[in-house]
C-alpha positions as CSV (number, residue, x, y, z in Angstrom):
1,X,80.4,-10.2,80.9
2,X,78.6,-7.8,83.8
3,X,80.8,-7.0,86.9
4,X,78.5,-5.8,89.8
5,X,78.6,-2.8,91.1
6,X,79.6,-4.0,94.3
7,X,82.7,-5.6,92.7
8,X,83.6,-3.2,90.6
9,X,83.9,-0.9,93.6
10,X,86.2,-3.7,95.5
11,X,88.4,-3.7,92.2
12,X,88.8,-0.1,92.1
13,X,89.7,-0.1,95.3
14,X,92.3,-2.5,94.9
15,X,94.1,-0.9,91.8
16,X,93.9,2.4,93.8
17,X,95.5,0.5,96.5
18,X,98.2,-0.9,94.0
19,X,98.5,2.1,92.4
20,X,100.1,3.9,95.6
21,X,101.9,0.7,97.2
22,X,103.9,0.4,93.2
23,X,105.5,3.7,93.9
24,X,107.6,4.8,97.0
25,X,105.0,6.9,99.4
26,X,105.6,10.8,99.0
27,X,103.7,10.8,102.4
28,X,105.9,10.7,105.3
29,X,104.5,8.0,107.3
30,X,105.1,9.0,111.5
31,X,105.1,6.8,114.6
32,X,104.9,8.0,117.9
33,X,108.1,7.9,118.1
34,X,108.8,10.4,115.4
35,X,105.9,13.0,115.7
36,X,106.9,15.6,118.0
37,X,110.5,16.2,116.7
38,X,108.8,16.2,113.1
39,X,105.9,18.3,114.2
40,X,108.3,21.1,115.7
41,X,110.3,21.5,112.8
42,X,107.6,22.0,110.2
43,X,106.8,25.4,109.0
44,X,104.0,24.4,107.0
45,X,102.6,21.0,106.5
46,X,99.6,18.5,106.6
47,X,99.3,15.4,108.4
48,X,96.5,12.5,107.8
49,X,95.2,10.4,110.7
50,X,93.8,7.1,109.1
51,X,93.1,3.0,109.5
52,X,93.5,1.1,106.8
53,X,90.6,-1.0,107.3
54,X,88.0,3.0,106.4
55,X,86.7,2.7,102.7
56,X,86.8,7.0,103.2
57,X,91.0,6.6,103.7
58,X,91.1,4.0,101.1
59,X,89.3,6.3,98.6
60,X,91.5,9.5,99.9
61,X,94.5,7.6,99.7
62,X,95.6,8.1,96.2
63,X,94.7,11.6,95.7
64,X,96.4,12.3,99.3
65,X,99.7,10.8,97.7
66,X,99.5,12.9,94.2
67,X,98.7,15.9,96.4
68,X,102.0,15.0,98.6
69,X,104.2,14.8,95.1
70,X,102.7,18.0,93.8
71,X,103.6,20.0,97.0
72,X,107.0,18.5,96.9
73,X,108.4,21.8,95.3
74,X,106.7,24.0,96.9
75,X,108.6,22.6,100.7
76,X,105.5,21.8,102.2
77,X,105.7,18.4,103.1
78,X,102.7,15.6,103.5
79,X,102.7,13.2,106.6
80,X,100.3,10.1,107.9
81,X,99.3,8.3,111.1
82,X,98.0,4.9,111.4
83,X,96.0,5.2,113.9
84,X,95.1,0.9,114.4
85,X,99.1,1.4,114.9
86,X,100.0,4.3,116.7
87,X,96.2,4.4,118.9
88,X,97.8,6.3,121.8
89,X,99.2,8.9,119.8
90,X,95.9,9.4,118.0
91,X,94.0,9.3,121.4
92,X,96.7,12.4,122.2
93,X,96.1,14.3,119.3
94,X,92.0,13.7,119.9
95,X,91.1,12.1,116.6
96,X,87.2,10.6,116.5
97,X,87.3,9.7,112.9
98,X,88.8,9.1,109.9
99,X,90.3,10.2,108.0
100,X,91.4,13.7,109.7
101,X,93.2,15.7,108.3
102,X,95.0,18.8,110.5
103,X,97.6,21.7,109.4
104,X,101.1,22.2,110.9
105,X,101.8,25.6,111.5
106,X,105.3,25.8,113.1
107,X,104.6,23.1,115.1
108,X,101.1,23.5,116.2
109,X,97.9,21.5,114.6
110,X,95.2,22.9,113.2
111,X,91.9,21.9,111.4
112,X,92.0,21.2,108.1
113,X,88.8,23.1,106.3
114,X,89.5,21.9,102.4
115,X,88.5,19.5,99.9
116,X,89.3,15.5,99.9
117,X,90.9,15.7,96.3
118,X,94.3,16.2,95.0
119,X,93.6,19.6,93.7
120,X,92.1,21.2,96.4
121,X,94.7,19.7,98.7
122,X,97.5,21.4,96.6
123,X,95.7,24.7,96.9
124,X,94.4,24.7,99.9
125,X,97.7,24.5,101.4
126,X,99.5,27.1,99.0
127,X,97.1,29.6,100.2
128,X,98.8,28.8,103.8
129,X,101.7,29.8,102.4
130,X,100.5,33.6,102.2
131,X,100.9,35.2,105.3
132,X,97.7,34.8,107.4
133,X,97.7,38.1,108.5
134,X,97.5,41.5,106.1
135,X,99.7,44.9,106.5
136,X,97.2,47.6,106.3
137,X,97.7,51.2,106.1
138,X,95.5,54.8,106.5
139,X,94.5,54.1,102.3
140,X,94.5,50.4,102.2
141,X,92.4,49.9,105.9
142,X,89.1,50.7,104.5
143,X,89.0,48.6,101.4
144,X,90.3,45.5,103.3
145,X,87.9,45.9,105.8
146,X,84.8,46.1,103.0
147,X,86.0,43.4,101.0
148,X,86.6,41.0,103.3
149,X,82.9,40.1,105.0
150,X,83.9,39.9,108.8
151,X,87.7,41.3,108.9
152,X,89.7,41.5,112.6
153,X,92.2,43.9,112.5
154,X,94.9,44.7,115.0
155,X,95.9,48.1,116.1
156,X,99.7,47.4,116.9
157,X,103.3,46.6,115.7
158,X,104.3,43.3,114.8
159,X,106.8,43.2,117.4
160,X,104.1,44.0,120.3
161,X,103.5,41.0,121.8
162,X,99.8,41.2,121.1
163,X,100.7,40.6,118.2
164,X,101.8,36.7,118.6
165,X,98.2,36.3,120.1
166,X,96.5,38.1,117.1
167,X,98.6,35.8,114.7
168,X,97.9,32.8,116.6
169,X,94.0,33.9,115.9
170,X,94.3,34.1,112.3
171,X,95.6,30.6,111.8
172,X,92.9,29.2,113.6
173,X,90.1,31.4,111.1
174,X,91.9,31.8,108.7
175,X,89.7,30.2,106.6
176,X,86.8,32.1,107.8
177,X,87.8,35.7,108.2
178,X,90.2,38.0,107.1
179,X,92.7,39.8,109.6
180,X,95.1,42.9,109.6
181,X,97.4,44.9,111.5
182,X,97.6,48.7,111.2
183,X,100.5,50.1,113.0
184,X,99.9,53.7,112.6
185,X,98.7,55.1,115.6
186,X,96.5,57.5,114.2
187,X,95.0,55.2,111.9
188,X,93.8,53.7,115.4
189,X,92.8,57.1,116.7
190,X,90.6,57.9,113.7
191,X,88.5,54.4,114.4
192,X,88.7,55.0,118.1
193,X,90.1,51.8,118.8
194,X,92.3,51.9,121.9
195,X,96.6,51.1,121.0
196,X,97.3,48.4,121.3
197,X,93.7,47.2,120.3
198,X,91.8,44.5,118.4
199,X,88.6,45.8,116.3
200,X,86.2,43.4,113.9
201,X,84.4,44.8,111.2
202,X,81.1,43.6,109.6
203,X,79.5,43.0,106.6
204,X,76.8,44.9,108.0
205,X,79.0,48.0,108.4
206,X,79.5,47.8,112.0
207,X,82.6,47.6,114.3
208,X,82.5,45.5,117.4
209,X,86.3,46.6,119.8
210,X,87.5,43.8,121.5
211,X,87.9,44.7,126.0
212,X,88.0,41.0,127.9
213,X,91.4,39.8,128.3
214,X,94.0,39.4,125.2
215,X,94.2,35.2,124.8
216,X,93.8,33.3,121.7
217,X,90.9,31.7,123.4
218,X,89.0,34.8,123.9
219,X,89.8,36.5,121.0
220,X,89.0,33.6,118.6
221,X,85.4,33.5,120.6
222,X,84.8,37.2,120.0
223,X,85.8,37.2,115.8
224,X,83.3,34.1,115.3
225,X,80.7,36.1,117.9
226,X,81.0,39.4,115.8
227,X,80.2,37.7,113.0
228,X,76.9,37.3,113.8
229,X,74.0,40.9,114.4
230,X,73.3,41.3,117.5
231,X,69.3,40.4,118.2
232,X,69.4,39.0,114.5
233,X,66.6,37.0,113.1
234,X,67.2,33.0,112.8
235,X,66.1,31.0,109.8
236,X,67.0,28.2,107.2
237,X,69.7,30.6,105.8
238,X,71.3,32.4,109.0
239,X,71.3,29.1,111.1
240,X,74.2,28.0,110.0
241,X,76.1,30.7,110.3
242,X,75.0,30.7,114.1
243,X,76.2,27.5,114.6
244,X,79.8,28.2,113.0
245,X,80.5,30.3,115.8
246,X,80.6,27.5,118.3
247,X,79.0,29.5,120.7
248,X,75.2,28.7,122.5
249,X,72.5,30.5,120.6
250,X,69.6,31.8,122.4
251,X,66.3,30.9,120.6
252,X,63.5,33.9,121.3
253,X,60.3,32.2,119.8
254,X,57.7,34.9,118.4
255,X,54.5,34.8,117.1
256,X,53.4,38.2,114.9
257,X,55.3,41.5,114.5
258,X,53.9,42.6,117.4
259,X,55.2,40.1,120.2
260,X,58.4,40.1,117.7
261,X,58.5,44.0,118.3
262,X,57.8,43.3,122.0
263,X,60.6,40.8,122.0
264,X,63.0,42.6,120.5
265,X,63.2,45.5,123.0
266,X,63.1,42.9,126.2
267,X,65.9,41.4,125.0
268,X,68.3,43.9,123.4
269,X,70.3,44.5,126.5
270,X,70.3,41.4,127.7
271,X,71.3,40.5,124.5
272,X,74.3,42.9,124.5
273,X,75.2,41.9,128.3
274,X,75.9,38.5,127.7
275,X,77.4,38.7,123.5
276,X,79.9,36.5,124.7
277,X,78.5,33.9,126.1
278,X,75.3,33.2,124.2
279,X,74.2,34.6,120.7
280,X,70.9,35.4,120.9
281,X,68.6,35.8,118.4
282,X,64.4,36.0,116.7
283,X,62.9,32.7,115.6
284,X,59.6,32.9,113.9
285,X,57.7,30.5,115.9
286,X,54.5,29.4,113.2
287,X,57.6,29.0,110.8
288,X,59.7,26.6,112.9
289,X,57.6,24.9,115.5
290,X,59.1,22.1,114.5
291,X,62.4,23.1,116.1
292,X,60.4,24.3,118.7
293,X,59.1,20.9,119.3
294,X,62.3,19.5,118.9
295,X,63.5,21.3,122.1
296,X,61.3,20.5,123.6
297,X,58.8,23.1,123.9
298,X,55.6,23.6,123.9
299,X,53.2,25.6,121.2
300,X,52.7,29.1,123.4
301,X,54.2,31.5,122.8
302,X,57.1,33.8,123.7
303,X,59.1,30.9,124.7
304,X,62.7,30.8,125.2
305,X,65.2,28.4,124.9
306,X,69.0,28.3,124.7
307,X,70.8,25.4,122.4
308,X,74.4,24.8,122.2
309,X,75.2,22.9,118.9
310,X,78.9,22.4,119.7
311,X,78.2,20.3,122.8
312,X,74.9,18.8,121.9
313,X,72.9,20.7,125.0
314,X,69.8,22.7,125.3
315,X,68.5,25.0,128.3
316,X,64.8,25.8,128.5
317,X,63.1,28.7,130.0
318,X,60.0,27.4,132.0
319,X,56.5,28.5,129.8
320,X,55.3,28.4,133.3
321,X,57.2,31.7,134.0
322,X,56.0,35.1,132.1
323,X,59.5,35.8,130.2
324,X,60.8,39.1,132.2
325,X,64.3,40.9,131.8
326,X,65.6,39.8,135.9
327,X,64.5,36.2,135.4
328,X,66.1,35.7,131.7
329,X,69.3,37.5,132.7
330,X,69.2,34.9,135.3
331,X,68.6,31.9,133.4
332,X,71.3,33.1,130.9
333,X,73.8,34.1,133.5
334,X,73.2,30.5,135.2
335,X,73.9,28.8,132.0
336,X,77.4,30.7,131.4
337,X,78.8,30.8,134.8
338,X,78.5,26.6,134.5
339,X,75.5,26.6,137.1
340,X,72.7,25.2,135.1
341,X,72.5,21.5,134.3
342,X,70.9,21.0,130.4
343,X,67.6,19.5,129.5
344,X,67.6,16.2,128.3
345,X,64.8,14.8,126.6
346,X,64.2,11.0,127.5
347,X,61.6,8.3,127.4
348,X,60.5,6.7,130.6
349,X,62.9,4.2,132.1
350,X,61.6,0.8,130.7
351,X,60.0,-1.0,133.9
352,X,61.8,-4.9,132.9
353,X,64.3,-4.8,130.6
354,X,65.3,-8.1,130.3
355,X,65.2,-8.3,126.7
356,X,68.7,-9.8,124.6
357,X,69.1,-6.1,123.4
358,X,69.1,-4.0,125.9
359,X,66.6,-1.0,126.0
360,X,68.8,2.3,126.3
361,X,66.7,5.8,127.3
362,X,69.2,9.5,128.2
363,X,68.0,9.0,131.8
364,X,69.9,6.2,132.3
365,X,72.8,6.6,129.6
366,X,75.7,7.8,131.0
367,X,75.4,5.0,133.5
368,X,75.0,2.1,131.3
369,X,76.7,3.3,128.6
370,X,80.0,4.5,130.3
371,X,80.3,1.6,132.7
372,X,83.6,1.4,132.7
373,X,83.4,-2.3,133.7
374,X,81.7,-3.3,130.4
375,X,82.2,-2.9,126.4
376,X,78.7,-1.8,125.4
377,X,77.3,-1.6,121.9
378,X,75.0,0.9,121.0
379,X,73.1,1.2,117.9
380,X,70.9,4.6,117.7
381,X,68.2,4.4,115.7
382,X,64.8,5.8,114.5
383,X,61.8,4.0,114.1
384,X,60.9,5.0,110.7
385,X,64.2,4.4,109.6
386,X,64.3,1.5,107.2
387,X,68.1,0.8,107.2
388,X,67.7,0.8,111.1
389,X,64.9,-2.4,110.1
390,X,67.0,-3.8,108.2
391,X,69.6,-4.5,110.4
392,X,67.0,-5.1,113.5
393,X,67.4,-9.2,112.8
394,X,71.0,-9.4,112.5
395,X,71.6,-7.1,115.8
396,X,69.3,-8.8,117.9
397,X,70.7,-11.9,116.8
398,X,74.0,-10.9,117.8
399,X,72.8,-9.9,121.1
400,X,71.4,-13.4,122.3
401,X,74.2,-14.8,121.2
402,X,76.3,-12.8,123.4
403,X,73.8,-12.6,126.2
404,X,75.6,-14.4,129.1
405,X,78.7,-12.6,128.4
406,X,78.3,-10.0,131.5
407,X,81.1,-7.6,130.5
408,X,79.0,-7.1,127.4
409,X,76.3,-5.2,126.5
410,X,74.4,-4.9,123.4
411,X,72.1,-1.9,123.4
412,X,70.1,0.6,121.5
413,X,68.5,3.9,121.7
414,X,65.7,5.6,119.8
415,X,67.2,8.7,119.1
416,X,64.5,10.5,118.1
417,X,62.9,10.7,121.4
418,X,66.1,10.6,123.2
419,X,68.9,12.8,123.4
420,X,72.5,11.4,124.1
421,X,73.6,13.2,127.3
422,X,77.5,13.6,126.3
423,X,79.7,16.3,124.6
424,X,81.9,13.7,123.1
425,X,82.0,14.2,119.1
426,X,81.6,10.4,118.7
427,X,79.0,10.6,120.0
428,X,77.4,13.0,117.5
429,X,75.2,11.0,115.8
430,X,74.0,12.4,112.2
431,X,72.9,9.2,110.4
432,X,70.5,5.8,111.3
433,X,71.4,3.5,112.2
434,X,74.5,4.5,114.1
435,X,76.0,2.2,116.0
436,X,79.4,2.3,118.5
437,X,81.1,0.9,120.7
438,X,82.0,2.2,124.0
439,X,85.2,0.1,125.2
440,X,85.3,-0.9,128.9
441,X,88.3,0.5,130.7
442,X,89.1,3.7,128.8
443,X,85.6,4.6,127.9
444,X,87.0,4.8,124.6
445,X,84.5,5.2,121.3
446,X,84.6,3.5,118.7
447,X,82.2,3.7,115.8
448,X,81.4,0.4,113.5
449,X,81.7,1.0,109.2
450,X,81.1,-2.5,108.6
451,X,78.2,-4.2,106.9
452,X,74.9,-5.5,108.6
453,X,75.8,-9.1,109.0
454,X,76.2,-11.0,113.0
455,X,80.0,-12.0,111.8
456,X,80.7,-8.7,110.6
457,X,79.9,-7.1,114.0
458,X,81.5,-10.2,115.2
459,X,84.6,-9.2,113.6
460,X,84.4,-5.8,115.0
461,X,83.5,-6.5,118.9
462,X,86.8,-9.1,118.7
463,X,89.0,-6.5,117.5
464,X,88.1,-3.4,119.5
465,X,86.6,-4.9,123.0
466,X,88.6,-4.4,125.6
467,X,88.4,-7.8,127.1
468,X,90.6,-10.0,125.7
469,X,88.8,-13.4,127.3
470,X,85.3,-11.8,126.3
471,X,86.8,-10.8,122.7
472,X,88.0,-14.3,122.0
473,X,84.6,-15.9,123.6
474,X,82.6,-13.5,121.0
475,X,84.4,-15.2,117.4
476,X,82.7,-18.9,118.4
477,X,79.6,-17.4,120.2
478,X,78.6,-15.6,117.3
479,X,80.1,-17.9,114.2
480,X,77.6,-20.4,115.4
481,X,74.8,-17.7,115.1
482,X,75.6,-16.2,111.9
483,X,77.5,-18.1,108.7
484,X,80.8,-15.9,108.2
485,X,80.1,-13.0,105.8
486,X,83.5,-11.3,105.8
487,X,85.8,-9.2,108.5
488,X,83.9,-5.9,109.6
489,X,87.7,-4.5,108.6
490,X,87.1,-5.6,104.9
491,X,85.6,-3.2,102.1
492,X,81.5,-4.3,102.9
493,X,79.9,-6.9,100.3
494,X,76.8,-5.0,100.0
495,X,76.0,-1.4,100.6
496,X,76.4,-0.2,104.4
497,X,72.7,0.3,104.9
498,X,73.2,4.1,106.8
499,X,71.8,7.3,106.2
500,X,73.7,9.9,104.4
501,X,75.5,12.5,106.8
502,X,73.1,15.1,105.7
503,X,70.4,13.3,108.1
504,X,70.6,15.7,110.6
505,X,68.6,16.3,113.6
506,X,68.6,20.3,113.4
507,X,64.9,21.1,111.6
508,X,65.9,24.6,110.8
C-alpha cells in the first residue's frame, strides 16, 4: 500500500508529537507568571519561544526535549514559552517568529547562534559553560590574538569595573570573536594601549584601540566594526561579513583601477572619520550593477550609496552632484546624526484602486498598512514568482468575499519594485509569496504558515484579527466562498507554495 508523501509527513509528525507527550517534558514549561523569578536565578540556560500550531516547533520539538535530558547533568536547564498562551510575555521579550530560541546568562537573554538538533544544542551550550572571556599573559597574548581571527582584549583587572562591561560584550559575540584580559600593566604598555583599555586585533594583523565611551553598546559596535578593513573591497565573499556587523555599509561604485585608485584616496579619511557609524567600502561597478540597480542607481559611474541591511534602508548620493570629500562627509554625517530620511523605491500611487484586493505601493504603506483602525493583510509578491500565481485565485477570492467588511483590508505589494518602508523584522520579507497580517489596534504582525486555500486564510484572519465582530463575520463570509480545506493552525495538506529563505533580495 503507498502512503503519500504528504501523509507520511502528518504521521511523522504525530508519533514525534506522541513520542514527547508519552514521557514527562524535561523542558521546563514558563508562564508569565513564572519567568522573571526563573530567569534571575539561571546561571546558564536556554529557553524556546514557540506555538504549537508552526510545523518548524513541531519538528524542533523532539530533539529540543532529548537535548533538555542530555544537559540535565551538566545543571543547565531547558525552558519553553507558548507564545498563543503567554502573547504579552512574548511581545515583552520581542519574539517575531518561531521558534526562537535565546541564552540565559545570569538572568539576561541572549541570541541563540546554534544548530536546531539535539546534538548541536547539547554542545552549543556546554561551550557556554567555558568562561567567555580568556586570561592572557606577556607569553600567552600573542598567540591568542593570532589564533583567534578578530580577538578583543581588555587591558585591566577583573575587579575593574570595566571589566563587567567587557564581560557583558563577550556574551553577546561570543560566538563570533574571541576576547581576553591581560592585567599586566606592562603587557599594556608594550601594545600602547592605554590602562584601563580595550584593543581588537585582526586577522589582517592590525590593532584598532577602542576611545568613545566604555558601554556595552558601543563597545559591541566597535568589535563587529573592527572586524571589517577599513576602505576594503566588497564582493560575493566579503558581503556578508559586512552585513554581520549590523552596521550601514557605504557602497563606493567604481569602474577601472584608475577611478578605483581615485576612489580610494577620496575616501580614506572620510572613511576613517566616520568607522563607527558606516563601513565603507569598493564595489566593482561592471561586476555588480545589478546591486547597483537594485538601489537604485543609475549606470555612471563613481556613484555612491549607503545601505543599512539591519534596518532595511538605503541613502543615495545624487549622480547629479560630482562626488567631492565636503559634500560626502555631509551626506554621511547627515545619515548618522539621524537627519537624513532613506530612499524608498515605489511605484506610482495607483490612480483608482477600487479593486477587491487592494493595490499596495511604499509611498503609501505605512499609512494603509499601519492603520491602526483596520486588520490589513498583505501578501508581497513578485511577478515572476509562480507560487505567488498560484495562490493569486484563492487570495483574491478571499478578498471579495470580505470586501464590505471596512475594518478589513486585503492587500498586496510587488516587492520587487517596492521597498517596505519599516524596520520591523516581520517585516523582512525573504520569500514569495509572503503574506501577514498587521492586527488593528496594536499594529501587531503576524505572519500566515498556512496552505493556499480561502478557508485556510479564513481560519487564520478569525484567530488573529483583532476585531472580534469582524473575526466572527469572516468564518461565514468566506466558508460560502471557499469549501473548508482544513484550519490554517493544522500541519498544511499540500506543500505551502513559498520560496525557500535563501530567496533573498541582496544580488551580491
Amino acid at each position: 500500500m503507498r502512503i503519500s508523501r504528504q501523509l507520511a509527513a502528518a504521521l511523522v509528525v504525530g508519533l514525534r508529537a506522541s513520542a514527547v507527550s508519552a514521557a514527562e517534558p524535561a523542558a521546563f514549561a514558563l508562564t508569565d507568571a513564572t519567568f522573571d523569578a526563573w530567569s534571575d536565578s539561571q546561571s546558564l540556560a536556554l529557553v524556546k519561544f514557540f506555538a504549537p500550531w508552526c510545523v518548524y516547533c513541531q519538528a524542533l520539538a523532539l530533539p529540543y526535549e532529548k537535548a533538555a535530558t542530555a544537559l540535565k547533568k551538566d545543571g543547565i536547564p531547558l525552558a519553553k514559552v507558548d507564545c498563543t498562551k503567554e502573547q504579552k510575555l512574548c511581545d515583552d521579550m520581542e519574539i517575531t517568529g518561531y521558534p526562537t530560541l535565546k541564552v540565559v546568562v545570569d538572568g539576561d537573554y541572549y541570541a541563540y547562534n546554534g544548530t536546531r538538533d539535539e546534538s548541536g544544542i547539547v554542545s552549543y551550550m556546554r561551550r557556554h559553560q567555558q568562561p567567555a572571556v580568556t586570561d592572557l599573559s606577556q607569553s600567552s597574548l600573542a598567540q591568542f590574538t593570532q589564533a583567534s581571527g578578530v580577538a578583543a582584549v581588555g587591558f585591566f583587572e577583573r575587579s575593574a569595573p570595566e571589566f563587567a562591561v567587557f564581560e557583558a560584550a563577550a556574551q553577546e559575540l561570543r560566538d563570533e570573536f574571541s576576547f581576553g584580559v591581560v592585567k599586566d600593566k606592562a603587557v599594556a604598555k608594550s601594545q600602547n594601549v592605554p590602562v584601563p583599555g580595550v584593543a581588537v586585533y585582526t586577522n589582517e594583523g592590525s590593532m584598532d584601540i577602542f576611545t568613545g565611551t566604555l558601554t556595552t553598546d558601543n563597545l559591541v559596535k566597535f568589535v563587529r566594526m573592527s572586524s571589517v578593513p577599513l576602505l576594503g573591497e566588497l564582493s560575493s565573499q566579503t558581503f556578508g561579513t559586512y552585513v554581520h556587523t549590523q552596521m550601514p555599509i557605504g557602497l563606493a561604485f567604481y569602474s577601472g583601477n584608475k577611478m578605483r585608485a581615485e576612489l580610494k584616496e577620496l575616501l580614506k579619511d572620510i572613511a576613517r572619520e566616520f568607522r563607527l557609524s558606516v563601513s565603507v567600502a569598493l564595489v566593482d561597478a561592471q561586476r555588480y550593477s545589478k546591486h547597483a540597480k537594485l538601489l537604485g542607481l543609475e549606470p555612471r559611474w563613481p556613484a555612491f550609496a549607503v545601505q543599512d541591511v539591519a534596518k532595511r534602508t538605503k541613502y543615495l548620493f545624487s549622480q547629479s552632484q560630482e562626488l567631492s570629500a565636503p559634500e560626502l562627509r555631509r551626506f554621511i554625517g547627515s545619515i548618522a546624526d539621524g537627519r537624513r530620511m532613506p530612499d524608498y523605491r515605489s511605484q506610482p500611487i495607483p490612480a483608482a484602486n477600487d479593486g477587491a484586493v487592494f493595490e499596495l505601493v511604499s509611498k503609501q504603506f505605512n499609512e494603509v498598512a499601519f492603520d491602526s483602525t483596520k486588520d490589513v493583510m498583505v501578501q508581497f509578491y513578485s511577478p515572476w514568482c509562480i507560487h505567488c500565481k498560484n495562490m493569486a485565485p484563492a487570495y483574491e477570492e478571499l478578498a471579495r468575499s470580505l470586501h464590505d467588511h471596512r475594518n478589513l483590508v486585503v492587500a498586496r505589494m510587488d516587492a520587487t519594485a517596492n521597498d517596505v518602508p519599516s524596520a520591523d523584522p516581520a517585516l523582512n520579507v525573504q520569500g514569495y509569496p509572503t503574506v501577514v497580517l498587521i492586527r488593528a489596534n496594536d499594529n501587531r504582525i503576524v505572519e500566515y504558515q498556512g496552505n493556499r486555500s480561502v478557508q485556510s486564510m479564513t481560519d487564520f484572519l478569525r484567530q488573529n484579527a483583532a476585531h472580534p465582530p469582524i473575526a466572527a463575520a469572516i468564518s461565514s463570509a468566506a466558508a460560502e466562498a471557499s469549501p473548508a480545506t482544513g484550519s490554517a493552525n493544522a500541519v498544511p495538506d499540500r506543500p505551502l507554495g513559498f520560496t525557500p529563505k535563501e530567496t533573498r533580495h541582496i544580488e551580491l
